[in-house]
PQR file of N, CA, C, O and H, with PARSE charges and radii, in Angstrom:
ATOM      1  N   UNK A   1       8.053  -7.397 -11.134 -0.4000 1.5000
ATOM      2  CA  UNK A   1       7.461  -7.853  -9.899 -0.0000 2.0000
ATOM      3  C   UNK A   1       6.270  -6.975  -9.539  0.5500 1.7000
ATOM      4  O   UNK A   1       6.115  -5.786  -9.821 -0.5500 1.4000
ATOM      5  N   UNK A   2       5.419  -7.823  -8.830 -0.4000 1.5000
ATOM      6  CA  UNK A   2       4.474  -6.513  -8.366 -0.0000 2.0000
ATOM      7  C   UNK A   2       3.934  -7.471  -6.889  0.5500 1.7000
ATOM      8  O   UNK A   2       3.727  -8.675  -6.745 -0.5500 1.4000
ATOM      9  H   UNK A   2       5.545  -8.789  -8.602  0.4000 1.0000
ATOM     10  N   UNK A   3       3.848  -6.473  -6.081 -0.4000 1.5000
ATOM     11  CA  UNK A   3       3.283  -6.149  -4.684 -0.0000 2.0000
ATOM     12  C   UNK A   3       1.861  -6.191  -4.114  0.5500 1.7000
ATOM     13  O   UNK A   3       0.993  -5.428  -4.539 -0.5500 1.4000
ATOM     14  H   UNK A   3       4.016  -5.495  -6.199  0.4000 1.0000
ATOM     15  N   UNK A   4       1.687  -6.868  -3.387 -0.4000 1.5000
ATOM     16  CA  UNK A   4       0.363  -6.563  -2.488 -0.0000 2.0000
ATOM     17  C   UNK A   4       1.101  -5.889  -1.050  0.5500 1.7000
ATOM     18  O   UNK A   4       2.147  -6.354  -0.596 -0.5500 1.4000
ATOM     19  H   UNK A   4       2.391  -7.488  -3.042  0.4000 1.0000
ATOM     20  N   UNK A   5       0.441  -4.835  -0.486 -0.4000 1.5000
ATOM     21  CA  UNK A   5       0.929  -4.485   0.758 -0.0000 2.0000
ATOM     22  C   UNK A   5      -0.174  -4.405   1.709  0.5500 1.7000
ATOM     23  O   UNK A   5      -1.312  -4.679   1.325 -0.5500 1.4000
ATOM     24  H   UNK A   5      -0.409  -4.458  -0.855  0.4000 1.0000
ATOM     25  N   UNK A   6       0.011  -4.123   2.682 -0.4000 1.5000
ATOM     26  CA  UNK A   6      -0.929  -3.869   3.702 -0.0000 2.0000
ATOM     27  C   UNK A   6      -0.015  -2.505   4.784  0.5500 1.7000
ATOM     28  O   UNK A   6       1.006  -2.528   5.471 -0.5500 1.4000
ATOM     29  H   UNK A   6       0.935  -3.901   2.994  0.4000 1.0000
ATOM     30  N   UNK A   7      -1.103  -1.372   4.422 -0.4000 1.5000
ATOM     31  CA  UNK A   7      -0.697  -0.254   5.266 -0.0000 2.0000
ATOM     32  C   UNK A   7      -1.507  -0.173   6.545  0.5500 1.7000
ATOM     33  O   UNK A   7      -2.716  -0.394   6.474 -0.5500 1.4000
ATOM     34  H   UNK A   7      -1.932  -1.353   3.863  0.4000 1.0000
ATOM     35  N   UNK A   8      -0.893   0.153   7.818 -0.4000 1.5000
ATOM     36  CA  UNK A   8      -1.506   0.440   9.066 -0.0000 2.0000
ATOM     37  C   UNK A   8      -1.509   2.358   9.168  0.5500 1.7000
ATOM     38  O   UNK A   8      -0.648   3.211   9.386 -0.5500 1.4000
ATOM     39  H   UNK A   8       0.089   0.332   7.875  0.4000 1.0000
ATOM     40  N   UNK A   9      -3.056   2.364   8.859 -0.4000 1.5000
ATOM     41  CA  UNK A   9      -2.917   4.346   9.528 -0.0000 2.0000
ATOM     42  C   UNK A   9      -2.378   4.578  11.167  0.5500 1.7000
ATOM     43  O   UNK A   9      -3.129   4.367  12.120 -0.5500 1.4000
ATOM     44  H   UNK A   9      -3.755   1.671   8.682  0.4000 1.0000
ATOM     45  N   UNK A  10      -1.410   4.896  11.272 -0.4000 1.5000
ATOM     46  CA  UNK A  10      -1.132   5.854  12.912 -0.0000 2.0000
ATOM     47  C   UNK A  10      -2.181   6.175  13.319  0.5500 1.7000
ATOM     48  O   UNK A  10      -2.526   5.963  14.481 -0.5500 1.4000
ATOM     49  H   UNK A  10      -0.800   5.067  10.499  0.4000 1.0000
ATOM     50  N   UNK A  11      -3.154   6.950  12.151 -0.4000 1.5000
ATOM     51  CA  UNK A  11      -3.882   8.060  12.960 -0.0000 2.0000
ATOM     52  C   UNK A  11      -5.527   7.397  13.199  0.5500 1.7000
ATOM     53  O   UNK A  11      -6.370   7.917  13.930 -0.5500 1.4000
ATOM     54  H   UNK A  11      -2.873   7.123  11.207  0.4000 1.0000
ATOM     55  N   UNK A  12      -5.735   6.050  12.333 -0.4000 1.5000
ATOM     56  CA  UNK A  12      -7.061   5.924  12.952 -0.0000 2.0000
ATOM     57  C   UNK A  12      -7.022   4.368  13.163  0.5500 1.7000
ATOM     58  O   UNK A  12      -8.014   3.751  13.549 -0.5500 1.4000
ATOM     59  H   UNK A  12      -5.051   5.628  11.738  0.4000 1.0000
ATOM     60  N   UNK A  13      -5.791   3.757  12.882 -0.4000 1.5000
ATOM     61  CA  UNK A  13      -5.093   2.485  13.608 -0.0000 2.0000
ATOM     62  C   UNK A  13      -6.070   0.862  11.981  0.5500 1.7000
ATOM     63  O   UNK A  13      -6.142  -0.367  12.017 -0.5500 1.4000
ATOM     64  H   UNK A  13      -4.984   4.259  12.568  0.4000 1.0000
ATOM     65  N   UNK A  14      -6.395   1.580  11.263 -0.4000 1.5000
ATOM     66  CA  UNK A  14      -7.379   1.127  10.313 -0.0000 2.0000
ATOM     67  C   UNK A  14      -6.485   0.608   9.191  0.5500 1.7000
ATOM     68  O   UNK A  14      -5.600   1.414   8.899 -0.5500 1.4000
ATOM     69  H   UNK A  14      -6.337   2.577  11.234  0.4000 1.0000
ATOM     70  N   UNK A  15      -6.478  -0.719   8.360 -0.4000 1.5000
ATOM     71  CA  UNK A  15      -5.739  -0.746   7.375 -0.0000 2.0000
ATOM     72  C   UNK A  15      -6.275  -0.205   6.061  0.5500 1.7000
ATOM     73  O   UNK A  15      -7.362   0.266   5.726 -0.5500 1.4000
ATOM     74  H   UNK A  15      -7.196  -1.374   8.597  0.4000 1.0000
ATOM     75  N   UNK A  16      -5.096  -0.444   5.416 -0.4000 1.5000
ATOM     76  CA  UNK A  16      -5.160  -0.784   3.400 -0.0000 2.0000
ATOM     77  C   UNK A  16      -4.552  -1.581   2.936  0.5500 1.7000
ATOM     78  O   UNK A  16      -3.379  -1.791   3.242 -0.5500 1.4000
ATOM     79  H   UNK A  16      -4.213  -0.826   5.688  0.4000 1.0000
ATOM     80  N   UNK A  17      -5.277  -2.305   1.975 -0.4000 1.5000
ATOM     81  CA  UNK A  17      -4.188  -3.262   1.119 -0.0000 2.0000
ATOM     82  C   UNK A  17      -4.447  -2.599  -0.313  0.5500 1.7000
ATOM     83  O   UNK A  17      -5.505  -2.186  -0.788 -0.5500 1.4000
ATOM     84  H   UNK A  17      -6.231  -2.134   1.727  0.4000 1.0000
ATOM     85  N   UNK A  18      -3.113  -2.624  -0.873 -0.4000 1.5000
ATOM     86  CA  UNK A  18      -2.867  -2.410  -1.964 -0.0000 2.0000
ATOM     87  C   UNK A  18      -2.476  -2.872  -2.972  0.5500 1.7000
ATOM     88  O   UNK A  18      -2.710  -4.048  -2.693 -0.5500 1.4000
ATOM     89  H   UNK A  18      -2.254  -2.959  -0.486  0.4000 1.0000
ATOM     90  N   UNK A  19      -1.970  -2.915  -4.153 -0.4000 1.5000
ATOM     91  CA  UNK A  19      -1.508  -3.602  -5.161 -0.0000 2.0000
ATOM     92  C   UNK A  19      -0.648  -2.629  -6.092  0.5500 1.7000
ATOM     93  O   UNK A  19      -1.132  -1.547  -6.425 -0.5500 1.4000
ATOM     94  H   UNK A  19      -1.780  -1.959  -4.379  0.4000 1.0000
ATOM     95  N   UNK A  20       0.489  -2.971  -6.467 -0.4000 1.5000
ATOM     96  CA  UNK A  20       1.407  -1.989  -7.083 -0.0000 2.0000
ATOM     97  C   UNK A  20       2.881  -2.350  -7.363  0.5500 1.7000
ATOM     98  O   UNK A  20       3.555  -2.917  -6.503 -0.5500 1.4000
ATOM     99  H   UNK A  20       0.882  -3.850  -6.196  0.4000 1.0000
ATOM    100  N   UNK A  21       3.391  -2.009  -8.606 -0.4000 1.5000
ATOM    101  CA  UNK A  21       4.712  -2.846  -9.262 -0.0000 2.0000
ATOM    102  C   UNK A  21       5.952  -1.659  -8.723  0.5500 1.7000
ATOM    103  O   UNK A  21       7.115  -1.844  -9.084 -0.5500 1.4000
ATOM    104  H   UNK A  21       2.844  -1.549  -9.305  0.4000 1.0000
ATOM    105  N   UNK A  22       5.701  -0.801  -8.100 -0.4000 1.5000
ATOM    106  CA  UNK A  22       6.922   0.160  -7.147 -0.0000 2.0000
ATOM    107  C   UNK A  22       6.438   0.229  -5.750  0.5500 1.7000
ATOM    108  O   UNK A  22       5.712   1.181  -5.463 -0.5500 1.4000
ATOM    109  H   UNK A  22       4.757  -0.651  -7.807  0.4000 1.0000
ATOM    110  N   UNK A  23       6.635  -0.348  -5.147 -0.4000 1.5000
ATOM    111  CA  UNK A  23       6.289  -0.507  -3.290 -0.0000 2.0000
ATOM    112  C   UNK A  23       6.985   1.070  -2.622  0.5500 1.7000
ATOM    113  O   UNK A  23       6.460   1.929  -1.914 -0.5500 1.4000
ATOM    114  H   UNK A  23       7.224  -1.121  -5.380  0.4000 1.0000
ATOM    115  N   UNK A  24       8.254   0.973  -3.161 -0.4000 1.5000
ATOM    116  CA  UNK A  24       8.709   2.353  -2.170 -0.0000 2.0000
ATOM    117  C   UNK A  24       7.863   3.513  -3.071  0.5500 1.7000
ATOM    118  O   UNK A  24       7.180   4.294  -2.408 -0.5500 1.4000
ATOM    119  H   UNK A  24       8.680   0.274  -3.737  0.4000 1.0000
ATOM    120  N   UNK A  25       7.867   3.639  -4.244 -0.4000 1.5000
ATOM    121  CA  UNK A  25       7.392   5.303  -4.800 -0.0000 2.0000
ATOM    122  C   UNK A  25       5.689   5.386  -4.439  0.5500 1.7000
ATOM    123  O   UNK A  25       5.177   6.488  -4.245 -0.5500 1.4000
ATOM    124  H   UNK A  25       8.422   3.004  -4.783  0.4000 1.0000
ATOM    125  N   UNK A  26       4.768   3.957  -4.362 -0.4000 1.5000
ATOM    126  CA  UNK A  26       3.897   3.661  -3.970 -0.0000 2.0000
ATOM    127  C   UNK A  26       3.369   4.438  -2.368  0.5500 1.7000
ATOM    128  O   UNK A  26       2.425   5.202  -2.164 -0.5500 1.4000
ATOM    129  H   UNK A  26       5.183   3.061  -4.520  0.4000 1.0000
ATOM    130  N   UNK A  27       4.326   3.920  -1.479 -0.4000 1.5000
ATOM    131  CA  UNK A  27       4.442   4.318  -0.221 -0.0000 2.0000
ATOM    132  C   UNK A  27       4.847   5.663  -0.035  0.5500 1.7000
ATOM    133  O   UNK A  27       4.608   6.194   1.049 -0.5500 1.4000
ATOM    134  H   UNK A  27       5.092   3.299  -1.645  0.4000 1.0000
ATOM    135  N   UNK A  28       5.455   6.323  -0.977 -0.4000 1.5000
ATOM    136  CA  UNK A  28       5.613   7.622  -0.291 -0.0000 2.0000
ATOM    137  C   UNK A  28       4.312   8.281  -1.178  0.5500 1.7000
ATOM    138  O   UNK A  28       3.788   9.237  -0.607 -0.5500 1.4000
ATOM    139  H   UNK A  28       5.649   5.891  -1.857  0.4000 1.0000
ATOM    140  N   UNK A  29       3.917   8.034  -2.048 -0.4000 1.5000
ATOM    141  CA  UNK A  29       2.625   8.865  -2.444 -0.0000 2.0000
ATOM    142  C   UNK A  29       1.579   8.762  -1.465  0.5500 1.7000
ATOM    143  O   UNK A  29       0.837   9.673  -1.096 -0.5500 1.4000
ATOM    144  H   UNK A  29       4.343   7.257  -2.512  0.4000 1.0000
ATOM    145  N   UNK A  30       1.589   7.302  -0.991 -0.4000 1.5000
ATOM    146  CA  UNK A  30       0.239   7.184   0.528 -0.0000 2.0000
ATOM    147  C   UNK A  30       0.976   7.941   1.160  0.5500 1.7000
ATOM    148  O   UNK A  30       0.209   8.854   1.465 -0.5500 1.4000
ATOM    149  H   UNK A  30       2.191   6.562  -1.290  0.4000 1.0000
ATOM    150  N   UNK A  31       2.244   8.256   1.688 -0.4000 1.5000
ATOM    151  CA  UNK A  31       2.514   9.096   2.835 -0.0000 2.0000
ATOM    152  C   UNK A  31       2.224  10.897   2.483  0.5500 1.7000
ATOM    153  O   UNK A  31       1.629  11.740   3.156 -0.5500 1.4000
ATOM    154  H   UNK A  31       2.868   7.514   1.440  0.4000 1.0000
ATOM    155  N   UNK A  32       2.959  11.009   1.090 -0.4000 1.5000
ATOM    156  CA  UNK A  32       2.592  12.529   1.180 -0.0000 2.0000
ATOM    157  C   UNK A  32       1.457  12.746   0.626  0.5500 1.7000
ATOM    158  O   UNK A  32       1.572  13.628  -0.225 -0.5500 1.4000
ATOM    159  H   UNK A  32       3.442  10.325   0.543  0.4000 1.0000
ATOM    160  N   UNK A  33       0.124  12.238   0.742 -0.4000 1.5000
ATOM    161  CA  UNK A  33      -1.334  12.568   0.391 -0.0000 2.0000
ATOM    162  C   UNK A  33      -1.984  12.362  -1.093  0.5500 1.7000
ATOM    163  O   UNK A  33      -3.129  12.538  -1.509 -0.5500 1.4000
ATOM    164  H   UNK A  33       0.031  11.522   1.434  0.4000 1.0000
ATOM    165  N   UNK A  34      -0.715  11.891  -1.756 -0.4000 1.5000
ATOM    166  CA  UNK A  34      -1.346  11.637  -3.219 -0.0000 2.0000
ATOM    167  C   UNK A  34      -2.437  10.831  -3.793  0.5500 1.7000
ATOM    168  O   UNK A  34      -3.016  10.770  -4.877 -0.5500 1.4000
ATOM    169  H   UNK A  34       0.216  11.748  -1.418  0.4000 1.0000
ATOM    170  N   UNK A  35      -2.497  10.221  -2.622 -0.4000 1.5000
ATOM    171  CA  UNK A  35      -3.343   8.915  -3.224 -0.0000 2.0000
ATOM    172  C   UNK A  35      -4.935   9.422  -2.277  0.5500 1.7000
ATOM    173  O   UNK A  35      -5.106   9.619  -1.074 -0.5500 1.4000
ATOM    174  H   UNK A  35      -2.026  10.271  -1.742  0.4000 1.0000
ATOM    175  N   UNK A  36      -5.993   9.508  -3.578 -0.4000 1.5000
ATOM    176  CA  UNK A  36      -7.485  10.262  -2.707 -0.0000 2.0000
ATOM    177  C   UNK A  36      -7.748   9.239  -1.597  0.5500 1.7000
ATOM    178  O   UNK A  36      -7.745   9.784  -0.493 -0.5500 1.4000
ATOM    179  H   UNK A  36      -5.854   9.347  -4.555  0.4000 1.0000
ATOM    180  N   UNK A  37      -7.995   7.786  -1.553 -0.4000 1.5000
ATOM    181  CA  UNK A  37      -8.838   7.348  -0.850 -0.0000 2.0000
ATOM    182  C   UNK A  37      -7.931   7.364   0.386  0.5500 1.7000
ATOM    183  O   UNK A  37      -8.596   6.781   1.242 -0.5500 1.4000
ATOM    184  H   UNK A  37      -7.997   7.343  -2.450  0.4000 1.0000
ATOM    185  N   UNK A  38      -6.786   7.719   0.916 -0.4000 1.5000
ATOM    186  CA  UNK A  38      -6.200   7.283   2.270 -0.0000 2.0000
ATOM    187  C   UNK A  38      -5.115   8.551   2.604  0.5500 1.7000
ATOM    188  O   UNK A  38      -4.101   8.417   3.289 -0.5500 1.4000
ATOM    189  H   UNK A  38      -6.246   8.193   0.220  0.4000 1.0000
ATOM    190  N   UNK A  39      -5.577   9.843   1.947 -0.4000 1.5000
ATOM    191  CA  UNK A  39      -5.267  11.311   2.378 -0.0000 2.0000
ATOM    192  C   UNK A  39      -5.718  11.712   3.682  0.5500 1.7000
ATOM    193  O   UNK A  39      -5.341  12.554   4.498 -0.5500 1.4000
ATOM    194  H   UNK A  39      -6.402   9.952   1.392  0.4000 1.0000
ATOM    195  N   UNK A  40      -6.668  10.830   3.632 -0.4000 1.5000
ATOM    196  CA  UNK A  40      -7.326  11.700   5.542 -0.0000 2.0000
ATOM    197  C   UNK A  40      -6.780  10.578   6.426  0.5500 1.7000
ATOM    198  O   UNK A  40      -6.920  10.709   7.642 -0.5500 1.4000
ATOM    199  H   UNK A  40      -6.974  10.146   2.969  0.4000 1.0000
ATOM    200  N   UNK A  41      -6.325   9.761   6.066 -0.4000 1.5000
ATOM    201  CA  UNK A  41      -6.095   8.886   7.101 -0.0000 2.0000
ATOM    202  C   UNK A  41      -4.418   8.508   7.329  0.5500 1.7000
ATOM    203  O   UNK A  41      -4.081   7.499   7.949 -0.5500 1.4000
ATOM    204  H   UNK A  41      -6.211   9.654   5.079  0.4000 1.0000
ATOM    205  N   UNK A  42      -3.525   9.378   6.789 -0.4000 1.5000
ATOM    206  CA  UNK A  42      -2.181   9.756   7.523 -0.0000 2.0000
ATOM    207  C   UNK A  42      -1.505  10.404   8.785  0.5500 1.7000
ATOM    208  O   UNK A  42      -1.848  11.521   9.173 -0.5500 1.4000
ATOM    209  H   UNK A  42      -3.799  10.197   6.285  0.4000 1.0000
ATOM    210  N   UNK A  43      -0.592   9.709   9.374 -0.4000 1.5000
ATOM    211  CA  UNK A  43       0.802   8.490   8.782 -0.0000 2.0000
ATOM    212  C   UNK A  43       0.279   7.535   8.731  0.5500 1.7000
ATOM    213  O   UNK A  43      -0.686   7.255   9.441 -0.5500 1.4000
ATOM    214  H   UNK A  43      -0.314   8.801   9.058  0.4000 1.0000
ATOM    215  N   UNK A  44       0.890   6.629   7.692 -0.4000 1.5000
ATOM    216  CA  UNK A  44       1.272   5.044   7.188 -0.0000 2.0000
ATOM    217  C   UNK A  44       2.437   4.662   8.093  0.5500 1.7000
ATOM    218  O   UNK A  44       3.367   5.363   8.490 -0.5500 1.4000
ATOM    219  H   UNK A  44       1.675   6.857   7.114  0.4000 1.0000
ATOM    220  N   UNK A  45       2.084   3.038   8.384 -0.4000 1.5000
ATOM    221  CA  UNK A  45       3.366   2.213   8.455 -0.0000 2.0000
ATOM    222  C   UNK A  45       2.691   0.894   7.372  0.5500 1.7000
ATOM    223  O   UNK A  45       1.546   0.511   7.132 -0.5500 1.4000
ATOM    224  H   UNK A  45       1.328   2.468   8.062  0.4000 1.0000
ATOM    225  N   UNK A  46       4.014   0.492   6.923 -0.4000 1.5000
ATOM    226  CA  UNK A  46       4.281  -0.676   5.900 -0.0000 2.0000
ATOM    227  C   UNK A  46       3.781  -1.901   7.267  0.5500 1.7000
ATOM    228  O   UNK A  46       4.431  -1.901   8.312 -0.5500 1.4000
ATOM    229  H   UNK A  46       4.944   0.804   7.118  0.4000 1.0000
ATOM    230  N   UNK A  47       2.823  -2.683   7.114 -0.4000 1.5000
ATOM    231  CA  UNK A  47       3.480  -3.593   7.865 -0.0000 2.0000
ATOM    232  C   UNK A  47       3.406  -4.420   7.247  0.5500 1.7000
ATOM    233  O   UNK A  47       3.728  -5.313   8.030 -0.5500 1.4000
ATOM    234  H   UNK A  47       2.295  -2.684   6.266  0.4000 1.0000
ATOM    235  N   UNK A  48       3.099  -5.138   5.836 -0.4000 1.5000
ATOM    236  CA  UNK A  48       3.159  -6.424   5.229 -0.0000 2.0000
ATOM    237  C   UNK A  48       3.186  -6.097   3.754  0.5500 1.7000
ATOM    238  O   UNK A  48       2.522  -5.294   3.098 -0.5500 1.4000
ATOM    239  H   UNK A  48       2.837  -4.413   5.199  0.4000 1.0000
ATOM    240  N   UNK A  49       4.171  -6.970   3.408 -0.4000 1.5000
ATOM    241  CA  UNK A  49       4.064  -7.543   1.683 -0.0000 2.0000
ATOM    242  C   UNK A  49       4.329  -8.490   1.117  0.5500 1.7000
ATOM    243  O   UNK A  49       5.229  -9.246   1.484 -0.5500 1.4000
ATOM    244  H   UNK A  49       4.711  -7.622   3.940  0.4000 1.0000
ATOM    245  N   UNK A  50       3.450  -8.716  -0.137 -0.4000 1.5000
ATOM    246  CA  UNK A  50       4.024 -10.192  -0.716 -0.0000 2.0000
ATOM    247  C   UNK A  50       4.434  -9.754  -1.968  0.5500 1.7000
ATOM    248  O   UNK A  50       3.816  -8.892  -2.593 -0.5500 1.4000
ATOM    249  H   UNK A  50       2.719  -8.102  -0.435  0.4000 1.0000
ATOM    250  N   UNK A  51       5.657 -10.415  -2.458 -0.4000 1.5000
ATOM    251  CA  UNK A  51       5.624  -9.740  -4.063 -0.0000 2.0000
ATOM    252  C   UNK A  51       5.253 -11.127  -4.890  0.5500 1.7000
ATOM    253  O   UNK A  51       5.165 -12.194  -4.281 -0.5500 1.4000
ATOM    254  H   UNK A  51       6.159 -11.115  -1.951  0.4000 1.0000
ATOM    255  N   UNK A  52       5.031 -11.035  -6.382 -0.4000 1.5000
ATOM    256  CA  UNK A  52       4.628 -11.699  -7.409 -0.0000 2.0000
ATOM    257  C   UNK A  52       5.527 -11.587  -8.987  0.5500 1.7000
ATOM    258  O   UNK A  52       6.083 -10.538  -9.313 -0.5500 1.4000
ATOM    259  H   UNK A  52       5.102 -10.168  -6.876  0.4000 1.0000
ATOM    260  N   UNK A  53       5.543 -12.493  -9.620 -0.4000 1.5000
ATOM    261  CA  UNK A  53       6.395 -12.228 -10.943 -0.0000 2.0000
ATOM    262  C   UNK A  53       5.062 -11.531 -11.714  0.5500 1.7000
ATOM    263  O   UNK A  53       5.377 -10.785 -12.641 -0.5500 1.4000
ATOM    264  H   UNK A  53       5.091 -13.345  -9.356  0.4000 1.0000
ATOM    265  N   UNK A  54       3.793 -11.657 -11.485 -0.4000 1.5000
ATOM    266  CA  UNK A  54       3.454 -10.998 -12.430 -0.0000 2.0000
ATOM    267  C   UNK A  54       1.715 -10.793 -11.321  0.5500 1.7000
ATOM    268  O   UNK A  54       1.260 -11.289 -10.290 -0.5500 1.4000
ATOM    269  H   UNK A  54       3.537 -12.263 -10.732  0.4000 1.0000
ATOM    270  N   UNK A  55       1.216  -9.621 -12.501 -0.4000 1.5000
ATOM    271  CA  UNK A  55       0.245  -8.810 -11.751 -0.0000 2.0000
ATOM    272  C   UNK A  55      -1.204  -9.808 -11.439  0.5500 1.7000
ATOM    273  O   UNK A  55      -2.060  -9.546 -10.595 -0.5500 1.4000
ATOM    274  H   UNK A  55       1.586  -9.218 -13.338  0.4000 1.0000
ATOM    275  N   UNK A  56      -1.194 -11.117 -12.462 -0.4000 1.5000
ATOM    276  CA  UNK A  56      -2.332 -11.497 -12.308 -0.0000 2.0000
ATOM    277  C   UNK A  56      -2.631 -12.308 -11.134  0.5500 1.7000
ATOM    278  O   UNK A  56      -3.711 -12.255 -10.546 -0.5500 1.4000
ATOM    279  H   UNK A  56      -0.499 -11.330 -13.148  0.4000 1.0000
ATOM    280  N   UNK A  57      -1.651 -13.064 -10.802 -0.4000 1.5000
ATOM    281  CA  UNK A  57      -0.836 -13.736  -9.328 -0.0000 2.0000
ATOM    282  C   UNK A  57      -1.556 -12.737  -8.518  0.5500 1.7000
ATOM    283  O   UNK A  57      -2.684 -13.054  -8.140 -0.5500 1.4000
ATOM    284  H   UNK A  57      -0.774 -13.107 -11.280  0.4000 1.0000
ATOM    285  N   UNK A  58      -0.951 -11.240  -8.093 -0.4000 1.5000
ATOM    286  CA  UNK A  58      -1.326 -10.602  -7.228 -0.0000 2.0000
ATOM    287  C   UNK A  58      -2.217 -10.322  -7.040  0.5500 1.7000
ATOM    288  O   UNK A  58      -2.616 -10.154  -5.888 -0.5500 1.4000
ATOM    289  H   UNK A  58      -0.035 -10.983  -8.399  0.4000 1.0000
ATOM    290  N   UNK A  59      -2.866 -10.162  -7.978 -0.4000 1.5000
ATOM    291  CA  UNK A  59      -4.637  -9.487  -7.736 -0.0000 2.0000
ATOM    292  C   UNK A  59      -5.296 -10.927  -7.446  0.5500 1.7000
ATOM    293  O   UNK A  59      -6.275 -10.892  -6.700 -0.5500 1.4000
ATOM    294  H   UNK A  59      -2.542 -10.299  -8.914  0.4000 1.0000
ATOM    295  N   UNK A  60      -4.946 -12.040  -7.871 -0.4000 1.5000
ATOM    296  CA  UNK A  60      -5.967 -12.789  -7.085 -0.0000 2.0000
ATOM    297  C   UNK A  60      -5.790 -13.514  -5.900  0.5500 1.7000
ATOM    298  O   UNK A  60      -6.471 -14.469  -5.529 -0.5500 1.4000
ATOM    299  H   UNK A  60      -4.151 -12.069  -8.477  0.4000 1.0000
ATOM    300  N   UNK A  61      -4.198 -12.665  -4.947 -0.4000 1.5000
ATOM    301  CA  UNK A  61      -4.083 -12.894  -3.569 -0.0000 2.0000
ATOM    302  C   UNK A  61      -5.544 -11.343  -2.906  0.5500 1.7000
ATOM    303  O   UNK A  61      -5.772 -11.183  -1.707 -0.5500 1.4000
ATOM    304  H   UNK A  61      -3.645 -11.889  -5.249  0.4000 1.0000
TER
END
């Protein structure tokens, strides 16, 4: 399966959408700073996802 999500920053109220076949290990790397482009812009909340049987589905939601 793989994921599109949409993260809401706490801290500057701004989203992300993402794309990714582990949603939870995904989400805690945006939370503990792993990921460069959305390190300055923590806490995350999850607020949306769609999942897909396969990756090509997702990328062209």
């Amino acid at each position: 399966m793989f994921y599109v999500y949409v993260l809401r920053s706490l801290k500057d109220n701004k989203r992300y959408v993402g794309l990714t076949s582990d949603i939870s290990r995904r989400f805690r790397e945006h939370q503990n700073g792993s990921v460069k482009s959305t390190r300055h812009r923590r806490p995350f909340e999850l607020i949306y996802y769609e999942s897909y049987e396969n990756k090509s589905e997702a990328m062209k939601r």
